[in-house]
N, C-alpha and C positions, 0 to 999 in steps of 0.2 A: 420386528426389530425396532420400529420405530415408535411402540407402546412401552418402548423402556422405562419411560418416565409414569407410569402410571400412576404412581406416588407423589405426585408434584404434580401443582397446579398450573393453567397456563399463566395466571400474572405471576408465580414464585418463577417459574423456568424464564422469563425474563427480566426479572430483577437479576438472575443470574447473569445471563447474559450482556447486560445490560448495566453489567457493573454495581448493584443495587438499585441501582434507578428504574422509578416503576413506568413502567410502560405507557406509551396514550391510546389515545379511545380507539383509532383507527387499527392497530396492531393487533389489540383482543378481539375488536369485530373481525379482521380478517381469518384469525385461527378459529374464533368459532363459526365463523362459516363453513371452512374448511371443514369442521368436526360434525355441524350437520348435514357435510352432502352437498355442498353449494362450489361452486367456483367461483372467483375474485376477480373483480377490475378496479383494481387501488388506486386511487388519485390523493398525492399526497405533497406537502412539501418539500425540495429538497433539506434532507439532512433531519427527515423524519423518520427513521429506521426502516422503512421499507423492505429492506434486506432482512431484516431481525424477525419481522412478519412472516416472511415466504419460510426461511427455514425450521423456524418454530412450529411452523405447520406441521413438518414432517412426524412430529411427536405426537398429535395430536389427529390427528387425519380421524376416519370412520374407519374401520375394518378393514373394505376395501381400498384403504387410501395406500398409492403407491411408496415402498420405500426407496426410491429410487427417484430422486429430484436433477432434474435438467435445466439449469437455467442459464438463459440467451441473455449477451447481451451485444450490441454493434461495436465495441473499438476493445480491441487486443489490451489497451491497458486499463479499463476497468473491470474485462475477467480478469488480470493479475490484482487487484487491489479488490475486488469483491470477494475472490477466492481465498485469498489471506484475510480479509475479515472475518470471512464462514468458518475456514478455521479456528478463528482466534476462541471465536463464538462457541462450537462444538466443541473445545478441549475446556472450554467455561462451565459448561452445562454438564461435563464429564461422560459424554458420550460416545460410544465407539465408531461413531459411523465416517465413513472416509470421506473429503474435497481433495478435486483432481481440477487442474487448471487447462483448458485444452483450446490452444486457438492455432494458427499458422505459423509462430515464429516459438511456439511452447505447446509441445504435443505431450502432457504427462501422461492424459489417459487413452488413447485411440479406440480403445476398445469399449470406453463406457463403462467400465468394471466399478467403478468407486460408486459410490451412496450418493454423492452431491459431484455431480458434473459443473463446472462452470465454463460455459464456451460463447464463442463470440455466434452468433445471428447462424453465421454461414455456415459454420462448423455441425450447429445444432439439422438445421434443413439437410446439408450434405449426407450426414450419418441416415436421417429418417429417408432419403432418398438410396440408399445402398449406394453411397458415392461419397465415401469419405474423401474431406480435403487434406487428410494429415497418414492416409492410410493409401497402401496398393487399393486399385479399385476392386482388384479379384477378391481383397477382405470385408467387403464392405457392407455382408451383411451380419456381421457381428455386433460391429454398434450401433446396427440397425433396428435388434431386436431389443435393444433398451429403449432407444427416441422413439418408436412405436409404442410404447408400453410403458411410459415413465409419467410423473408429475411436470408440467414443462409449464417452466416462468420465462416470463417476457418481460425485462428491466429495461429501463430509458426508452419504452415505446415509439414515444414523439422522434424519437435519435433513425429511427430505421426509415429508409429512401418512403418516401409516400406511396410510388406508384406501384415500388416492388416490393421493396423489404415487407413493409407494414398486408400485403395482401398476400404474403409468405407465410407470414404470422398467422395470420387468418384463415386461410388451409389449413393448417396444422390445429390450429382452435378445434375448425368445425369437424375434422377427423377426429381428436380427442372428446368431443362428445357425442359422437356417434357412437364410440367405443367406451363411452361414462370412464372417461379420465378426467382425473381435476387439473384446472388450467388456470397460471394467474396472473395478472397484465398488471404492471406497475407502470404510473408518470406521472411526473410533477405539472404537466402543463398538455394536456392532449386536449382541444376544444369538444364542446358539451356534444357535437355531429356523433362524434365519437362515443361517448358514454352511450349517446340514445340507441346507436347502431346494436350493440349488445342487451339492450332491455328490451326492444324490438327484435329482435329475430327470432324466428316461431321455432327454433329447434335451441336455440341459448339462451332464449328468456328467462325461461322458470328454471333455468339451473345454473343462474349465476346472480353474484348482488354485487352490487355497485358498493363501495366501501369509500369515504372520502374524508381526507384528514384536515387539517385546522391551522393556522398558522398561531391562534391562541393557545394551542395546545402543546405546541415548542419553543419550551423558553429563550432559546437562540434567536428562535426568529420571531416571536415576539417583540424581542427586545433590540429585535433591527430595526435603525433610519438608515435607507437609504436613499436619496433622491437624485434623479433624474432631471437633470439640464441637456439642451439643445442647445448645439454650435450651427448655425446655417450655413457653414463652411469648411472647408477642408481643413484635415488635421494637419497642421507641418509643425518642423521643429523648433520653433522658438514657442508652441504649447507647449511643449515639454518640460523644455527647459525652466521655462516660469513654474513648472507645478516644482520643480525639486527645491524652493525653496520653504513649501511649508507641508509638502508628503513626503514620506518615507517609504509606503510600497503603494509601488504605481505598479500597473495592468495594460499595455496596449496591446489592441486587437485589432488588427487589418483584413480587409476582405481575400488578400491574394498574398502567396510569400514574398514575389518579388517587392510589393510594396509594403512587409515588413523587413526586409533589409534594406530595403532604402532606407527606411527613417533611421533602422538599429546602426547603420552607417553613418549617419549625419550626426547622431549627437552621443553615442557612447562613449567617446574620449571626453567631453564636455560634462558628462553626467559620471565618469566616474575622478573628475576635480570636484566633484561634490563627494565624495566617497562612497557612489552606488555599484553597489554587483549590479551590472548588465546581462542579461540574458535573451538569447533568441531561438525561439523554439517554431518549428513549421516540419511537413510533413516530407520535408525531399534531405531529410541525415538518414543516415545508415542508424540501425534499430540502436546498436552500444553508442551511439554521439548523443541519441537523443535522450535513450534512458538516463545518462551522465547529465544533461543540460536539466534534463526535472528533478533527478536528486538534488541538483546543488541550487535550480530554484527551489525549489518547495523549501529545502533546509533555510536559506536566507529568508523567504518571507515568511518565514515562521521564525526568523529571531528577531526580537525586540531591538536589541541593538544593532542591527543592520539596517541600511536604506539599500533597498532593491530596486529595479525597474524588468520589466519583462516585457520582452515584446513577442507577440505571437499571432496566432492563426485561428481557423473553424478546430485547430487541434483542442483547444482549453475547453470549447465548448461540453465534452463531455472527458469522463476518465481524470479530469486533472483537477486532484482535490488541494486546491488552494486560495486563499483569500487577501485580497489588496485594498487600502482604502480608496486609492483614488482607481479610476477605471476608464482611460480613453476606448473608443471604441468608434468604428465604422462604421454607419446606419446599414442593417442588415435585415433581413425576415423574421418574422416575431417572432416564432422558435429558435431563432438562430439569438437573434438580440435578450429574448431570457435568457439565455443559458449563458451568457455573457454576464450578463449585470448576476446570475447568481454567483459570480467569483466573486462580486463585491460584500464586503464584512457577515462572508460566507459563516463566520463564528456568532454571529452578533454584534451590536457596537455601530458605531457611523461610519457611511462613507459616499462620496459623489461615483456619479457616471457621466460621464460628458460624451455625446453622442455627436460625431459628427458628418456631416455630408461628403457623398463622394463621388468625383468628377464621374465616372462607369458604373454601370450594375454591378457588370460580373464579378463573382461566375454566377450570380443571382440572375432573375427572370426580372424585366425591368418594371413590370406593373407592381410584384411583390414590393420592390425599391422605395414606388411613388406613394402605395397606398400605407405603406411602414413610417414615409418621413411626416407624412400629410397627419398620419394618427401620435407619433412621437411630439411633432413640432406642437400640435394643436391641442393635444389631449395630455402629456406626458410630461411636458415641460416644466419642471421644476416641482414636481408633483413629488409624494415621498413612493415610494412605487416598492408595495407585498406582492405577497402569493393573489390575494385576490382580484389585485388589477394585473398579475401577470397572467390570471387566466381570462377576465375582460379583455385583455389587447389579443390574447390568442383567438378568444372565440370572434370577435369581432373582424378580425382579418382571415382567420383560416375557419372559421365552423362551416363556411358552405364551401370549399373546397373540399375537405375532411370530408362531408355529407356526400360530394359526387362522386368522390374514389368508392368510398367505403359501400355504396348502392351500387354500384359498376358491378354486377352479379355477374356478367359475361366475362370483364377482366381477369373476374376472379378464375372463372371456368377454363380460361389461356392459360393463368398462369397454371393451375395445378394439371392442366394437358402437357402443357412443356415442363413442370417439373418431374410427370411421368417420362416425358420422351426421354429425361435426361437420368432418370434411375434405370430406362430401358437397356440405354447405349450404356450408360456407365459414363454422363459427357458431365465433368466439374464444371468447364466451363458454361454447360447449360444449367446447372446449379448457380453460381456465382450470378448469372446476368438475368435470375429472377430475385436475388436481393438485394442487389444496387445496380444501378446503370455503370457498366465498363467503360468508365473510363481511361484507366493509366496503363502504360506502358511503363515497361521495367528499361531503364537505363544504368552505365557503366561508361568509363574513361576510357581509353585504352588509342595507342596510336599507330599499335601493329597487331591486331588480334589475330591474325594469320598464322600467328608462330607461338599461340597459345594452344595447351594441349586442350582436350575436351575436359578433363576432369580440371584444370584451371579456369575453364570458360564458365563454368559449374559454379566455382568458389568463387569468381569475383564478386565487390558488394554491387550490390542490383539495386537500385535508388523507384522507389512508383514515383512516376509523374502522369500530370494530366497530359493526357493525348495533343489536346489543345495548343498546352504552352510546347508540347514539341514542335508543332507547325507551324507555331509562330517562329521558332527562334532557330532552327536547323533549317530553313529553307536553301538556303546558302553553301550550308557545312557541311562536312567530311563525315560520316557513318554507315556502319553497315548495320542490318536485322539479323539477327543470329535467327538459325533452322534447324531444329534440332532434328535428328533422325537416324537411321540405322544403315549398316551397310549390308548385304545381299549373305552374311554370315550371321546378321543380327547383334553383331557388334552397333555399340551407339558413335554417332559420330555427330559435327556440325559442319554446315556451309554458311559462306559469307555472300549475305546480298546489299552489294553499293546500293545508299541513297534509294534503299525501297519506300515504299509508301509507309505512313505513320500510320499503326492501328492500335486500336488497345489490348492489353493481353499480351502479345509482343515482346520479343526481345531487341533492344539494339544498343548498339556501340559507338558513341562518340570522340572522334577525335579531339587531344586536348588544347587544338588549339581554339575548340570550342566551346567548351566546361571545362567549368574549376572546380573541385571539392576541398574543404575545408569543416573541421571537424567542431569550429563557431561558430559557421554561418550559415555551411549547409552548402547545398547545389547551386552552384550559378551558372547560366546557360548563355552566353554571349560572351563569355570573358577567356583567355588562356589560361590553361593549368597546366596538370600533369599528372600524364597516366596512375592508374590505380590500380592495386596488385592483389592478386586472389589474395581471400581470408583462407590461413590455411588452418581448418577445422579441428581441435581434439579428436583421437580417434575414438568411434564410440564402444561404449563395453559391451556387446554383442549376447543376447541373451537367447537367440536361437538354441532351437538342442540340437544335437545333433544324434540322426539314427542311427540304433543299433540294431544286430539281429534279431527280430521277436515276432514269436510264430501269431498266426491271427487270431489263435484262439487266446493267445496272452494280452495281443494287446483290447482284446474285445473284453476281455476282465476288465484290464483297467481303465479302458473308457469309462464301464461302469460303475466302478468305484469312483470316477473323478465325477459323475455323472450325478451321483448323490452330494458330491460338494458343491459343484452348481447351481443343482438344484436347492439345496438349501439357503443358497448364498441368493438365488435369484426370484424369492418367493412370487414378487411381485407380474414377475414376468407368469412365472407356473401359474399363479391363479387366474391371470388376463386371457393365458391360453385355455385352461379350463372352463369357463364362460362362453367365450367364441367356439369352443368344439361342442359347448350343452352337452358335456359329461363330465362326470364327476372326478375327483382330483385321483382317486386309484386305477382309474381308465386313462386318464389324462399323460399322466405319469409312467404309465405300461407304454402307452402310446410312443411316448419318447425315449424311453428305454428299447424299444425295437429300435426305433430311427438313429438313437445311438449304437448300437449292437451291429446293424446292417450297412453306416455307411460305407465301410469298406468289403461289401459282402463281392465286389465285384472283382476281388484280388482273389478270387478262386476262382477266378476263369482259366481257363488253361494256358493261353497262351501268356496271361500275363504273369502267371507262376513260371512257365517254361523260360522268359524271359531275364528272370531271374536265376535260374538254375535248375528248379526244383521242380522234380518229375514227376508224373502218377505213383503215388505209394508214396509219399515221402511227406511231411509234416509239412501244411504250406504256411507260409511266411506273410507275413502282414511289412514287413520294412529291413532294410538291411542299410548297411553303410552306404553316405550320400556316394562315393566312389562309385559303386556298383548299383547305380540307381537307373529306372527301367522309365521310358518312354511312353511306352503302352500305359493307353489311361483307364480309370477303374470307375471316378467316382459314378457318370453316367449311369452306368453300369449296375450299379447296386443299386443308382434309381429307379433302372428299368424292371429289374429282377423280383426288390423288394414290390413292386406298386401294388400289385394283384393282395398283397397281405393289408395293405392300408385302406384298399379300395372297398373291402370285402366288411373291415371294422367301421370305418366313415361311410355314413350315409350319405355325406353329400359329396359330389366328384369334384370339385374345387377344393374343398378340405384335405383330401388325399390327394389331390395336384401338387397342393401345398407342402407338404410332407416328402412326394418323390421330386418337387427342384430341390428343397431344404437338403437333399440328401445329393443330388447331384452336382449343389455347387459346393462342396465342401473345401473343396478347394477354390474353384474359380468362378464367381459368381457368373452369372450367363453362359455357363457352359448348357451347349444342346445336343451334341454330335453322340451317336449312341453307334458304337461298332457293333460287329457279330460276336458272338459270347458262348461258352458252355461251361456251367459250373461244375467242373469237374471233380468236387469236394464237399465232404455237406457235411463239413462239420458245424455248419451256420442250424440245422436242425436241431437237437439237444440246449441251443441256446435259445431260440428261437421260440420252441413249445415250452420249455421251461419260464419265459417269460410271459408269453399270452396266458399260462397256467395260474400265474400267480398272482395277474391283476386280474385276473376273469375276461380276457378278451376273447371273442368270438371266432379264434382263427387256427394255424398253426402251420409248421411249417412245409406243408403240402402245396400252400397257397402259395411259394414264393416260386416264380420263374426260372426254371433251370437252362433256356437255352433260346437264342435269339439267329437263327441263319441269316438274315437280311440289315443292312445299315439303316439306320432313321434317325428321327430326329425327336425329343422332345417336344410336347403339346406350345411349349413356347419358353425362347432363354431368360425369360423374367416375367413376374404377373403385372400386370397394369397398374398402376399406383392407385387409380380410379375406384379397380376390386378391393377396398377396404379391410373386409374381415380376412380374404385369402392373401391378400397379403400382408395383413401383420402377425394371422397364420406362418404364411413362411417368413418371416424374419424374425418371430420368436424362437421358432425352432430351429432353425440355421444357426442363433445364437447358441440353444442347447448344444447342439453337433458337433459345433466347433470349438467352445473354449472346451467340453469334456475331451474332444480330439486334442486338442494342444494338454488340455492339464495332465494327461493321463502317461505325458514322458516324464512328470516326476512322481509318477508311481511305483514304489519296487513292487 
C-alpha cells in the first residue's frame, strides 16, 4: 500500500507536500535511508519538517517496510496538531492511507486500525504492553499486535522524562531490531552522549544512520536574530510593564503556576490600559478552559494588529506552536530553556530573551539551576543564540548526564522487567510510572460529596496537580480521597476517606472553602470558591452489535470472510508473522485461518450448548441474544481443544503456546482457568480438514481434543514480555482473532 507512489519521486512527493517547496538535505537523507534498509536518529532544527521526513518514508520504505506507522509523541497537544498536519500532508500527496489521533482525553483509534497512528509516549508503550490506557484491559491485545509489528517514530525525544520515558523508548528500539523493524528518533536538541549511544551499540550500529539537519538549510531560521540577555534578578512587574511600551507580543514563562498568576495578577488590568489581550495558560484548567485560552492566544499573536502578552508554564515548552518577539523567561535547565527561547521569532525575524534569576530551583534540581545560570550569565549573555549554540549549551551541561542514563544497561533491564510485570497483571499504572515519574493527583471542589451519586462523582472535572503543591497547601483543609470500588453484587460504588494522605494517582476532594476555580486563571489552592458540578457528558453513539441467533457453523464462515479483509487490510502484520514462524505466507495464513475458525471451537462443548437451550441433535449455536446470554465460558476451551493441532504444525512449543493463549484470550486477555469439557459436536471437522487441505498443513481434524475430565490451568495467563518472538507471535495473532471476530457481525 505504501508503494502507491511508485510513479513519483521522493523530492516531487515533497514538493507536494510541502506546498511546492523543495525539501532539505536532512528529509531526503532520512527517506532514503529508510528506502535502503537503515533506521534514523534525525537531529534537526525546530521547524525543519521533521514530520514530513517520518511520513514520507512510509512511501518509500524497502519491501519489507511496515505500512503501518506509530508515532509517540509526550504531550496530548502535539499528537492533536501533528495528526492534523499528517493529515493535511496525506490528502496533499493524494493518498488513501488513514491518521487517527489517539491520546487520553481523544481516543479515535483504540484499536490501532488506521495507517498512521499518532499518540502520545504512554499510549504507544501501553498498547505494546497489552494494557491499553484508552481501552478495557481485557482488549488490550488488539492494539497490541500493531505496536509490536509497526514502523514506531519517537518525536520531541529530548521532551520524555530521562530516567524513564526516554529508557521506555529504548526497549521498544532494541526490541524493534531484534524483530528488523524500522525505528526513527527525532529532536531538535538531544546532546551528542546521545547520538554516540546509537552508533555504538553492537546490535543498532550498523543499522541505523545518524541524519542531522542545518540551520543554513531553513530559511526561517536562517534569517533569525535572536539574542539572549541576562537579568541577575528577579523578574517582577514593573519589567513588564516597561517592555509594553515598545513590544507588542510578549512571552512570559515561570517556573511554577502559582508564580504565573501572581505576576498575570499584578499587571493585567495595567497591561490591558495599553490595549494588550492577556492570557494565562498553566496546567491545573480543565482540558475545554485551556484548549479556549491557546485558540484565542495563538489567534492574537499571530495578528499583526494586536498587542498580546502571555503568561505561562513548562506547558509552552513543547506542543504550543507560537511565536513572540520579546520573551521573559525564568532561568531553567537547558532543555527546558531551549525550548523556551524557540518560541521566540519562531517564524524568523528578531527578537530578545531576557532570562532572569530565581529566588528557588523548584521544581528543578538545584545544581541543574547553578550550573544553567553560571553558563547563561557567562557564556550566553547577550550573545545572538542558533540551533548551534542551543546544542553547545546542551551538550555542555547534559552530555555526561545523557552518557550515564543511557549506559545504565541494568536500568534499562528494571525497566523492561517491570514493563513485563505490568503487561503480566494488566497494571496501567505500572505502565504510566515507567514513563514519567507520578506525580499528580487528580483534584475537584465540592463541599458535600456525600450526596453525590457515583455516576456524578465520575463526571465531575478532575484538575492533575502535582502531589507536592497538595501538601503544601491542604495541610490544614477539609478533603476527602475518593475509593473507588464494588459492592459484594459487583455493582460499582465510592467511599469517602477524611484528610487521607496525599499520593499520586489518587483521587480527592476539596472543600471550597479551600480552592477556587476560574476558567481565566485556572486552580487556586488557598483561596475560597465554590463548589463544581459534574460535566454532564453527550451521550455516546454506541457502536456495539448486538447478538443475534447464528449457528457456529455460520458464524465460523463469517469469521472467515472477515478474516480475508483483515488480512489484506493488515499486510504488514501477516508478513512480520510469516518470518518469526520461518514459513512461508500460504502456511502462515492456513495457520491463521485455523485459529480463526477454532476460536469458538469450545461452544460445542456440551454443557455450554445445553446452557443455552440446545440439546444433542440439534444445530449448535455459536451466539444468541444478549438476553439469553450463558455464563459458562468457552474461549479457554477451544484453546485447550484446538493445541494438539497447532502443536503438531509448529515445530517449536512456544510458537504453538503462542497461538493456543491468542485463542484463549479472545475475549479476556489473561484468562487461564480451563474447565472439564466434551465436544459433543464435530462439526469443527469438515472445516477444519478443509482448511489444513488447502494450505498444505500437516494435520487434520483427528488432531483436535475432544474431551478434558479434569480442571487446569493454562501453561501461563500471558507470555513474558522478555520472550520476544512468542510474544509478538501472540499479539499478532490475537490481533487476527479478534478484529475478524468483531468484523464478522457485519457479515450477511
Amino acid at each position: 500500500m505504501h508503494r502507491i507512489l511508485d510513479s513519483v519521486t521522493e523530492e516531487e512527493t515533497f514538493r507536494i507536500a510541502l506546498d511546492g517547496n523543495s525539501p532539505y538535505p536532512h528529509q531526503l537523507k532520512t527517506v532514503e535511508n529508510f528506502a535502503n534498509g537503515k533506521s534514523v536518529v534525525l537531529r534537526a532544527p525546530c521547524g525543519s519538517g521533521k514530520t514530513e521526513a517520518c511520513y514520507v518514508s512510509l512511501f518509500f520504505g524497502k519491501n519489507s517496510f511496515p505500512c503501518k506507522l506509530i508515532y509517540s509523541l509526550p504531550t496530548r497537544a502535539l499528537v492533536e496538531d501533528v495528526s492534523e498536519r499528517i493529515k493535511q500532508g496525506i490528502c496533499k500527496i493524494g493518498s488513501p492511507l488513514s491518521v487517527s489521533a489517539q491520546h487520553g482525553a481523544n481516543s479515535e483509534d483504540p484499536f490501532f486500525k488506521s495507517n498512521i497512528i499518532v499518540a502520545t509516549i504512554d499510549q504507544t508503550v501501553g498498547a505494546y504492553c497489552c494494557t491499553p490506557l484508552s481501552l478495557p484491559v481485557h482488549l488490550g491485545n488488539i492494539p497490541a499486535g500493531a505496536a509490536v509489528s509497526s514502523f514506531l517514530c519517537f518525536d520531541e525525544a529530548h521532551v520524555y522524562d530521562h530516567i524513564l520515558g526516554l529508557q521506555s523508548m529504548l526497549v521498544l528500539i532494541e526490541r524493534a531490531v531484534e524483530l528488523e523493524l524500522p525505528f526513527l528518533v527525532m529532536s531538535a536538541t538531544l546532546p551528542d552522549s546521545f547520538i554516540e549511544w546509537f552508533k555504538n551499540h553492537e546490535k543498532i550500529g550498523d543499522k541505523v544512520a545518524i541524519v542531522e539537519g542545518n540551520d543554513a538549510d531553513v530559511p526561517k531560521r536562517l534569517n533569525r536574530h535572536v539574542v539572549l540577555r541576562w537579568n541577575g534578578k528577579l523578574l517582577e512587574p514593573k519589567d513588564l510593564l516597561k517592555s509594553a511600551y515598545s513590544w507588542r507580543r510578549i512571552m512570559v514563562v515561570c517556573n511554577t503556576v502559582n508564580r504565573a498568576q501572581e505576576l498575570y495578577s499584578f499587571v493585567k488590568d495595567d497591561l490591558e490600559k495599553y490595549d494588550f489581550n492577556v492570557y494565562l495558560l498553566h496546567s491545573r484548567f480543565l482540558d475545554q478552559h485551556r484548549k479556549l485560552i491557546e485558540d484565542h492566544a495563538k489567534a492574537s499573536l499571530k495578528n499583526p494588529d494586536k498587542k498580546t502578552c502571555l503568561f505561562t508554564t513548562q506547558v509552552c515548552e513543547v506542543g504550543l506552536d507560537i511565536s513572540c518577539d520579546l520573551l521573559f523567561t525564568e532561568l531553567a535547565p537547558p532543555d527546558s530553556l531551549v525550548q523556551r527561547i524557540g518560541r521566540c521569532a519562531r517564524e524568523g525575524g528578531s527578537g530578545e530573551v531576557w532570562v532572569f534569576d530565581v529566588e528557588h530551583s523548584a521544581p528543578y534540581d538545584n545544581a541543574e539551576i547553578e550550573s544553567s545560570k553560571k553558563y547563561t550569565s557567562e557564556i550566553l549573555d547577550g550573545k545572538r543564540f542558533g540551533w548551534n549554540d542551543e546544542l553547545t549549551f546542551v551538550n555542555a551541561l547534559l552530555n555526561d548526564k545523557f552518557k550515564l542514563i543511557l549506559n545504565d544497561k541494568k536500568h534499562r533491564d528494571r525497566i523492561l522487567l517491570s514493563l513485563g510485570n505490568a503487561a503480566f497483571k494488566g497494571d496501567r499504572y505500572g505502565v504510566e510510572s515507567n514513563i514519567r515519574e507520578l506525580l499528580s493527583a487528580n483534584l475537584t471542589i465540592h463541599d458535600s460529596p456525600d450526596k453525590l451519586s457515583y455516576q456524578e462523582i465520575l463526571h465531575m472535572p478532575w484538575i492533575d496537580v502535582d502531589v507536592r503543591v497538595l501538601r503544601r497547601h491542604l495541610t490544614n483543609a477539609i478533603f476527602w480521597q475518593i475509593r473507588f470500588d464494588h459492592d459484594e453484587n459487583g455493582e460499582p460504588k465510592f467511599c469517602l476517606i477524611p484528610n487521607a494522605p496525599l499520593h499520586p494517582y489518587n483521587y480527592y476532594i476539596v472543600h471550597p472553602n479551600y480552592a477556587v476555580y476560574d476558567e481565566n486563571f485556572g486552580l487556586k489552592l488557598g483561596e475560597r470558591g465554590a463548589s463544581l458540578s459534574p460535566i454532564i457528558a453527550p451521550a455516546k453513539i454506541k457502536h456495539e452489535f448486538e447478538y443475534q441467533r447464528e449457528s457456529w457453523e455460520e458464524h465460523v464462515q463469517r469469521c472467515l470472510v472477515a478474516f480475508d479483509n483483515v488480512r489484506s487490510r493488515e499486510q504488514h502484520c501477516f508478513e512480520k508473522l510469516s518470518r518469526l514462524l520461518e514459513l512461508n505466507t500460504i502456511q502462515t495464513e492456513g495457520l491463521l485461518a485455523l485459529s480463526v475458525a477454532l476460536h469458538d471451537l469450545g461452544k460445542l462443548n456440551k454443557p455450554w450448548q445445553e446452557s443455552i437451550g440446545v440439546t444433542t441433535g440439534d444445530i449448535p449455536l455459536a451466539h444468541i441474544p444478549f438476553s439469553k446470554r450463558t455464563k459458562i465460558t468457552h474461549a479457554t476451551i477451544s484453546a485447550d481443544a484446538s493445541y494438539p493441532l497447532f502443536r503438531k504444525i509448529l515445530s517449536k512449543r512456544q510458537h504453538s503456546i503462542a497461538f493456543k493463549l491468542a485463542i484463549a484470550h479472545h475475549h479476556h486477555t489473561r484468562a487461564e482457568a480451563v474447565e472439564p469439557y466434551t465436544l459433543s459436536w464435530t462439526n469443527y471437522e469438515k472445516i477444519v480438514d478443509k482448511i489444513c487441505s488447502e494450505y498444505s498443513l500437516d494435520a487434520s481434524s483427528k488432531d483436535i481434543r475432544k474431551t478434558e475430565e479434569h480442571p487446569k490451568k493454562l501453561e501461563t495467563p500471558m507470555f513474558n514480555l522478555e520472550s520476544i518472538f512468542p510474544y509478538t507471535i501472540y499479539c499478532i495473532t490475537s490481533r487476527f482473532i479478534r478484529l475478524s471476530d468483531q468484523e464478522s457481525f457485519g457479515i450477511k
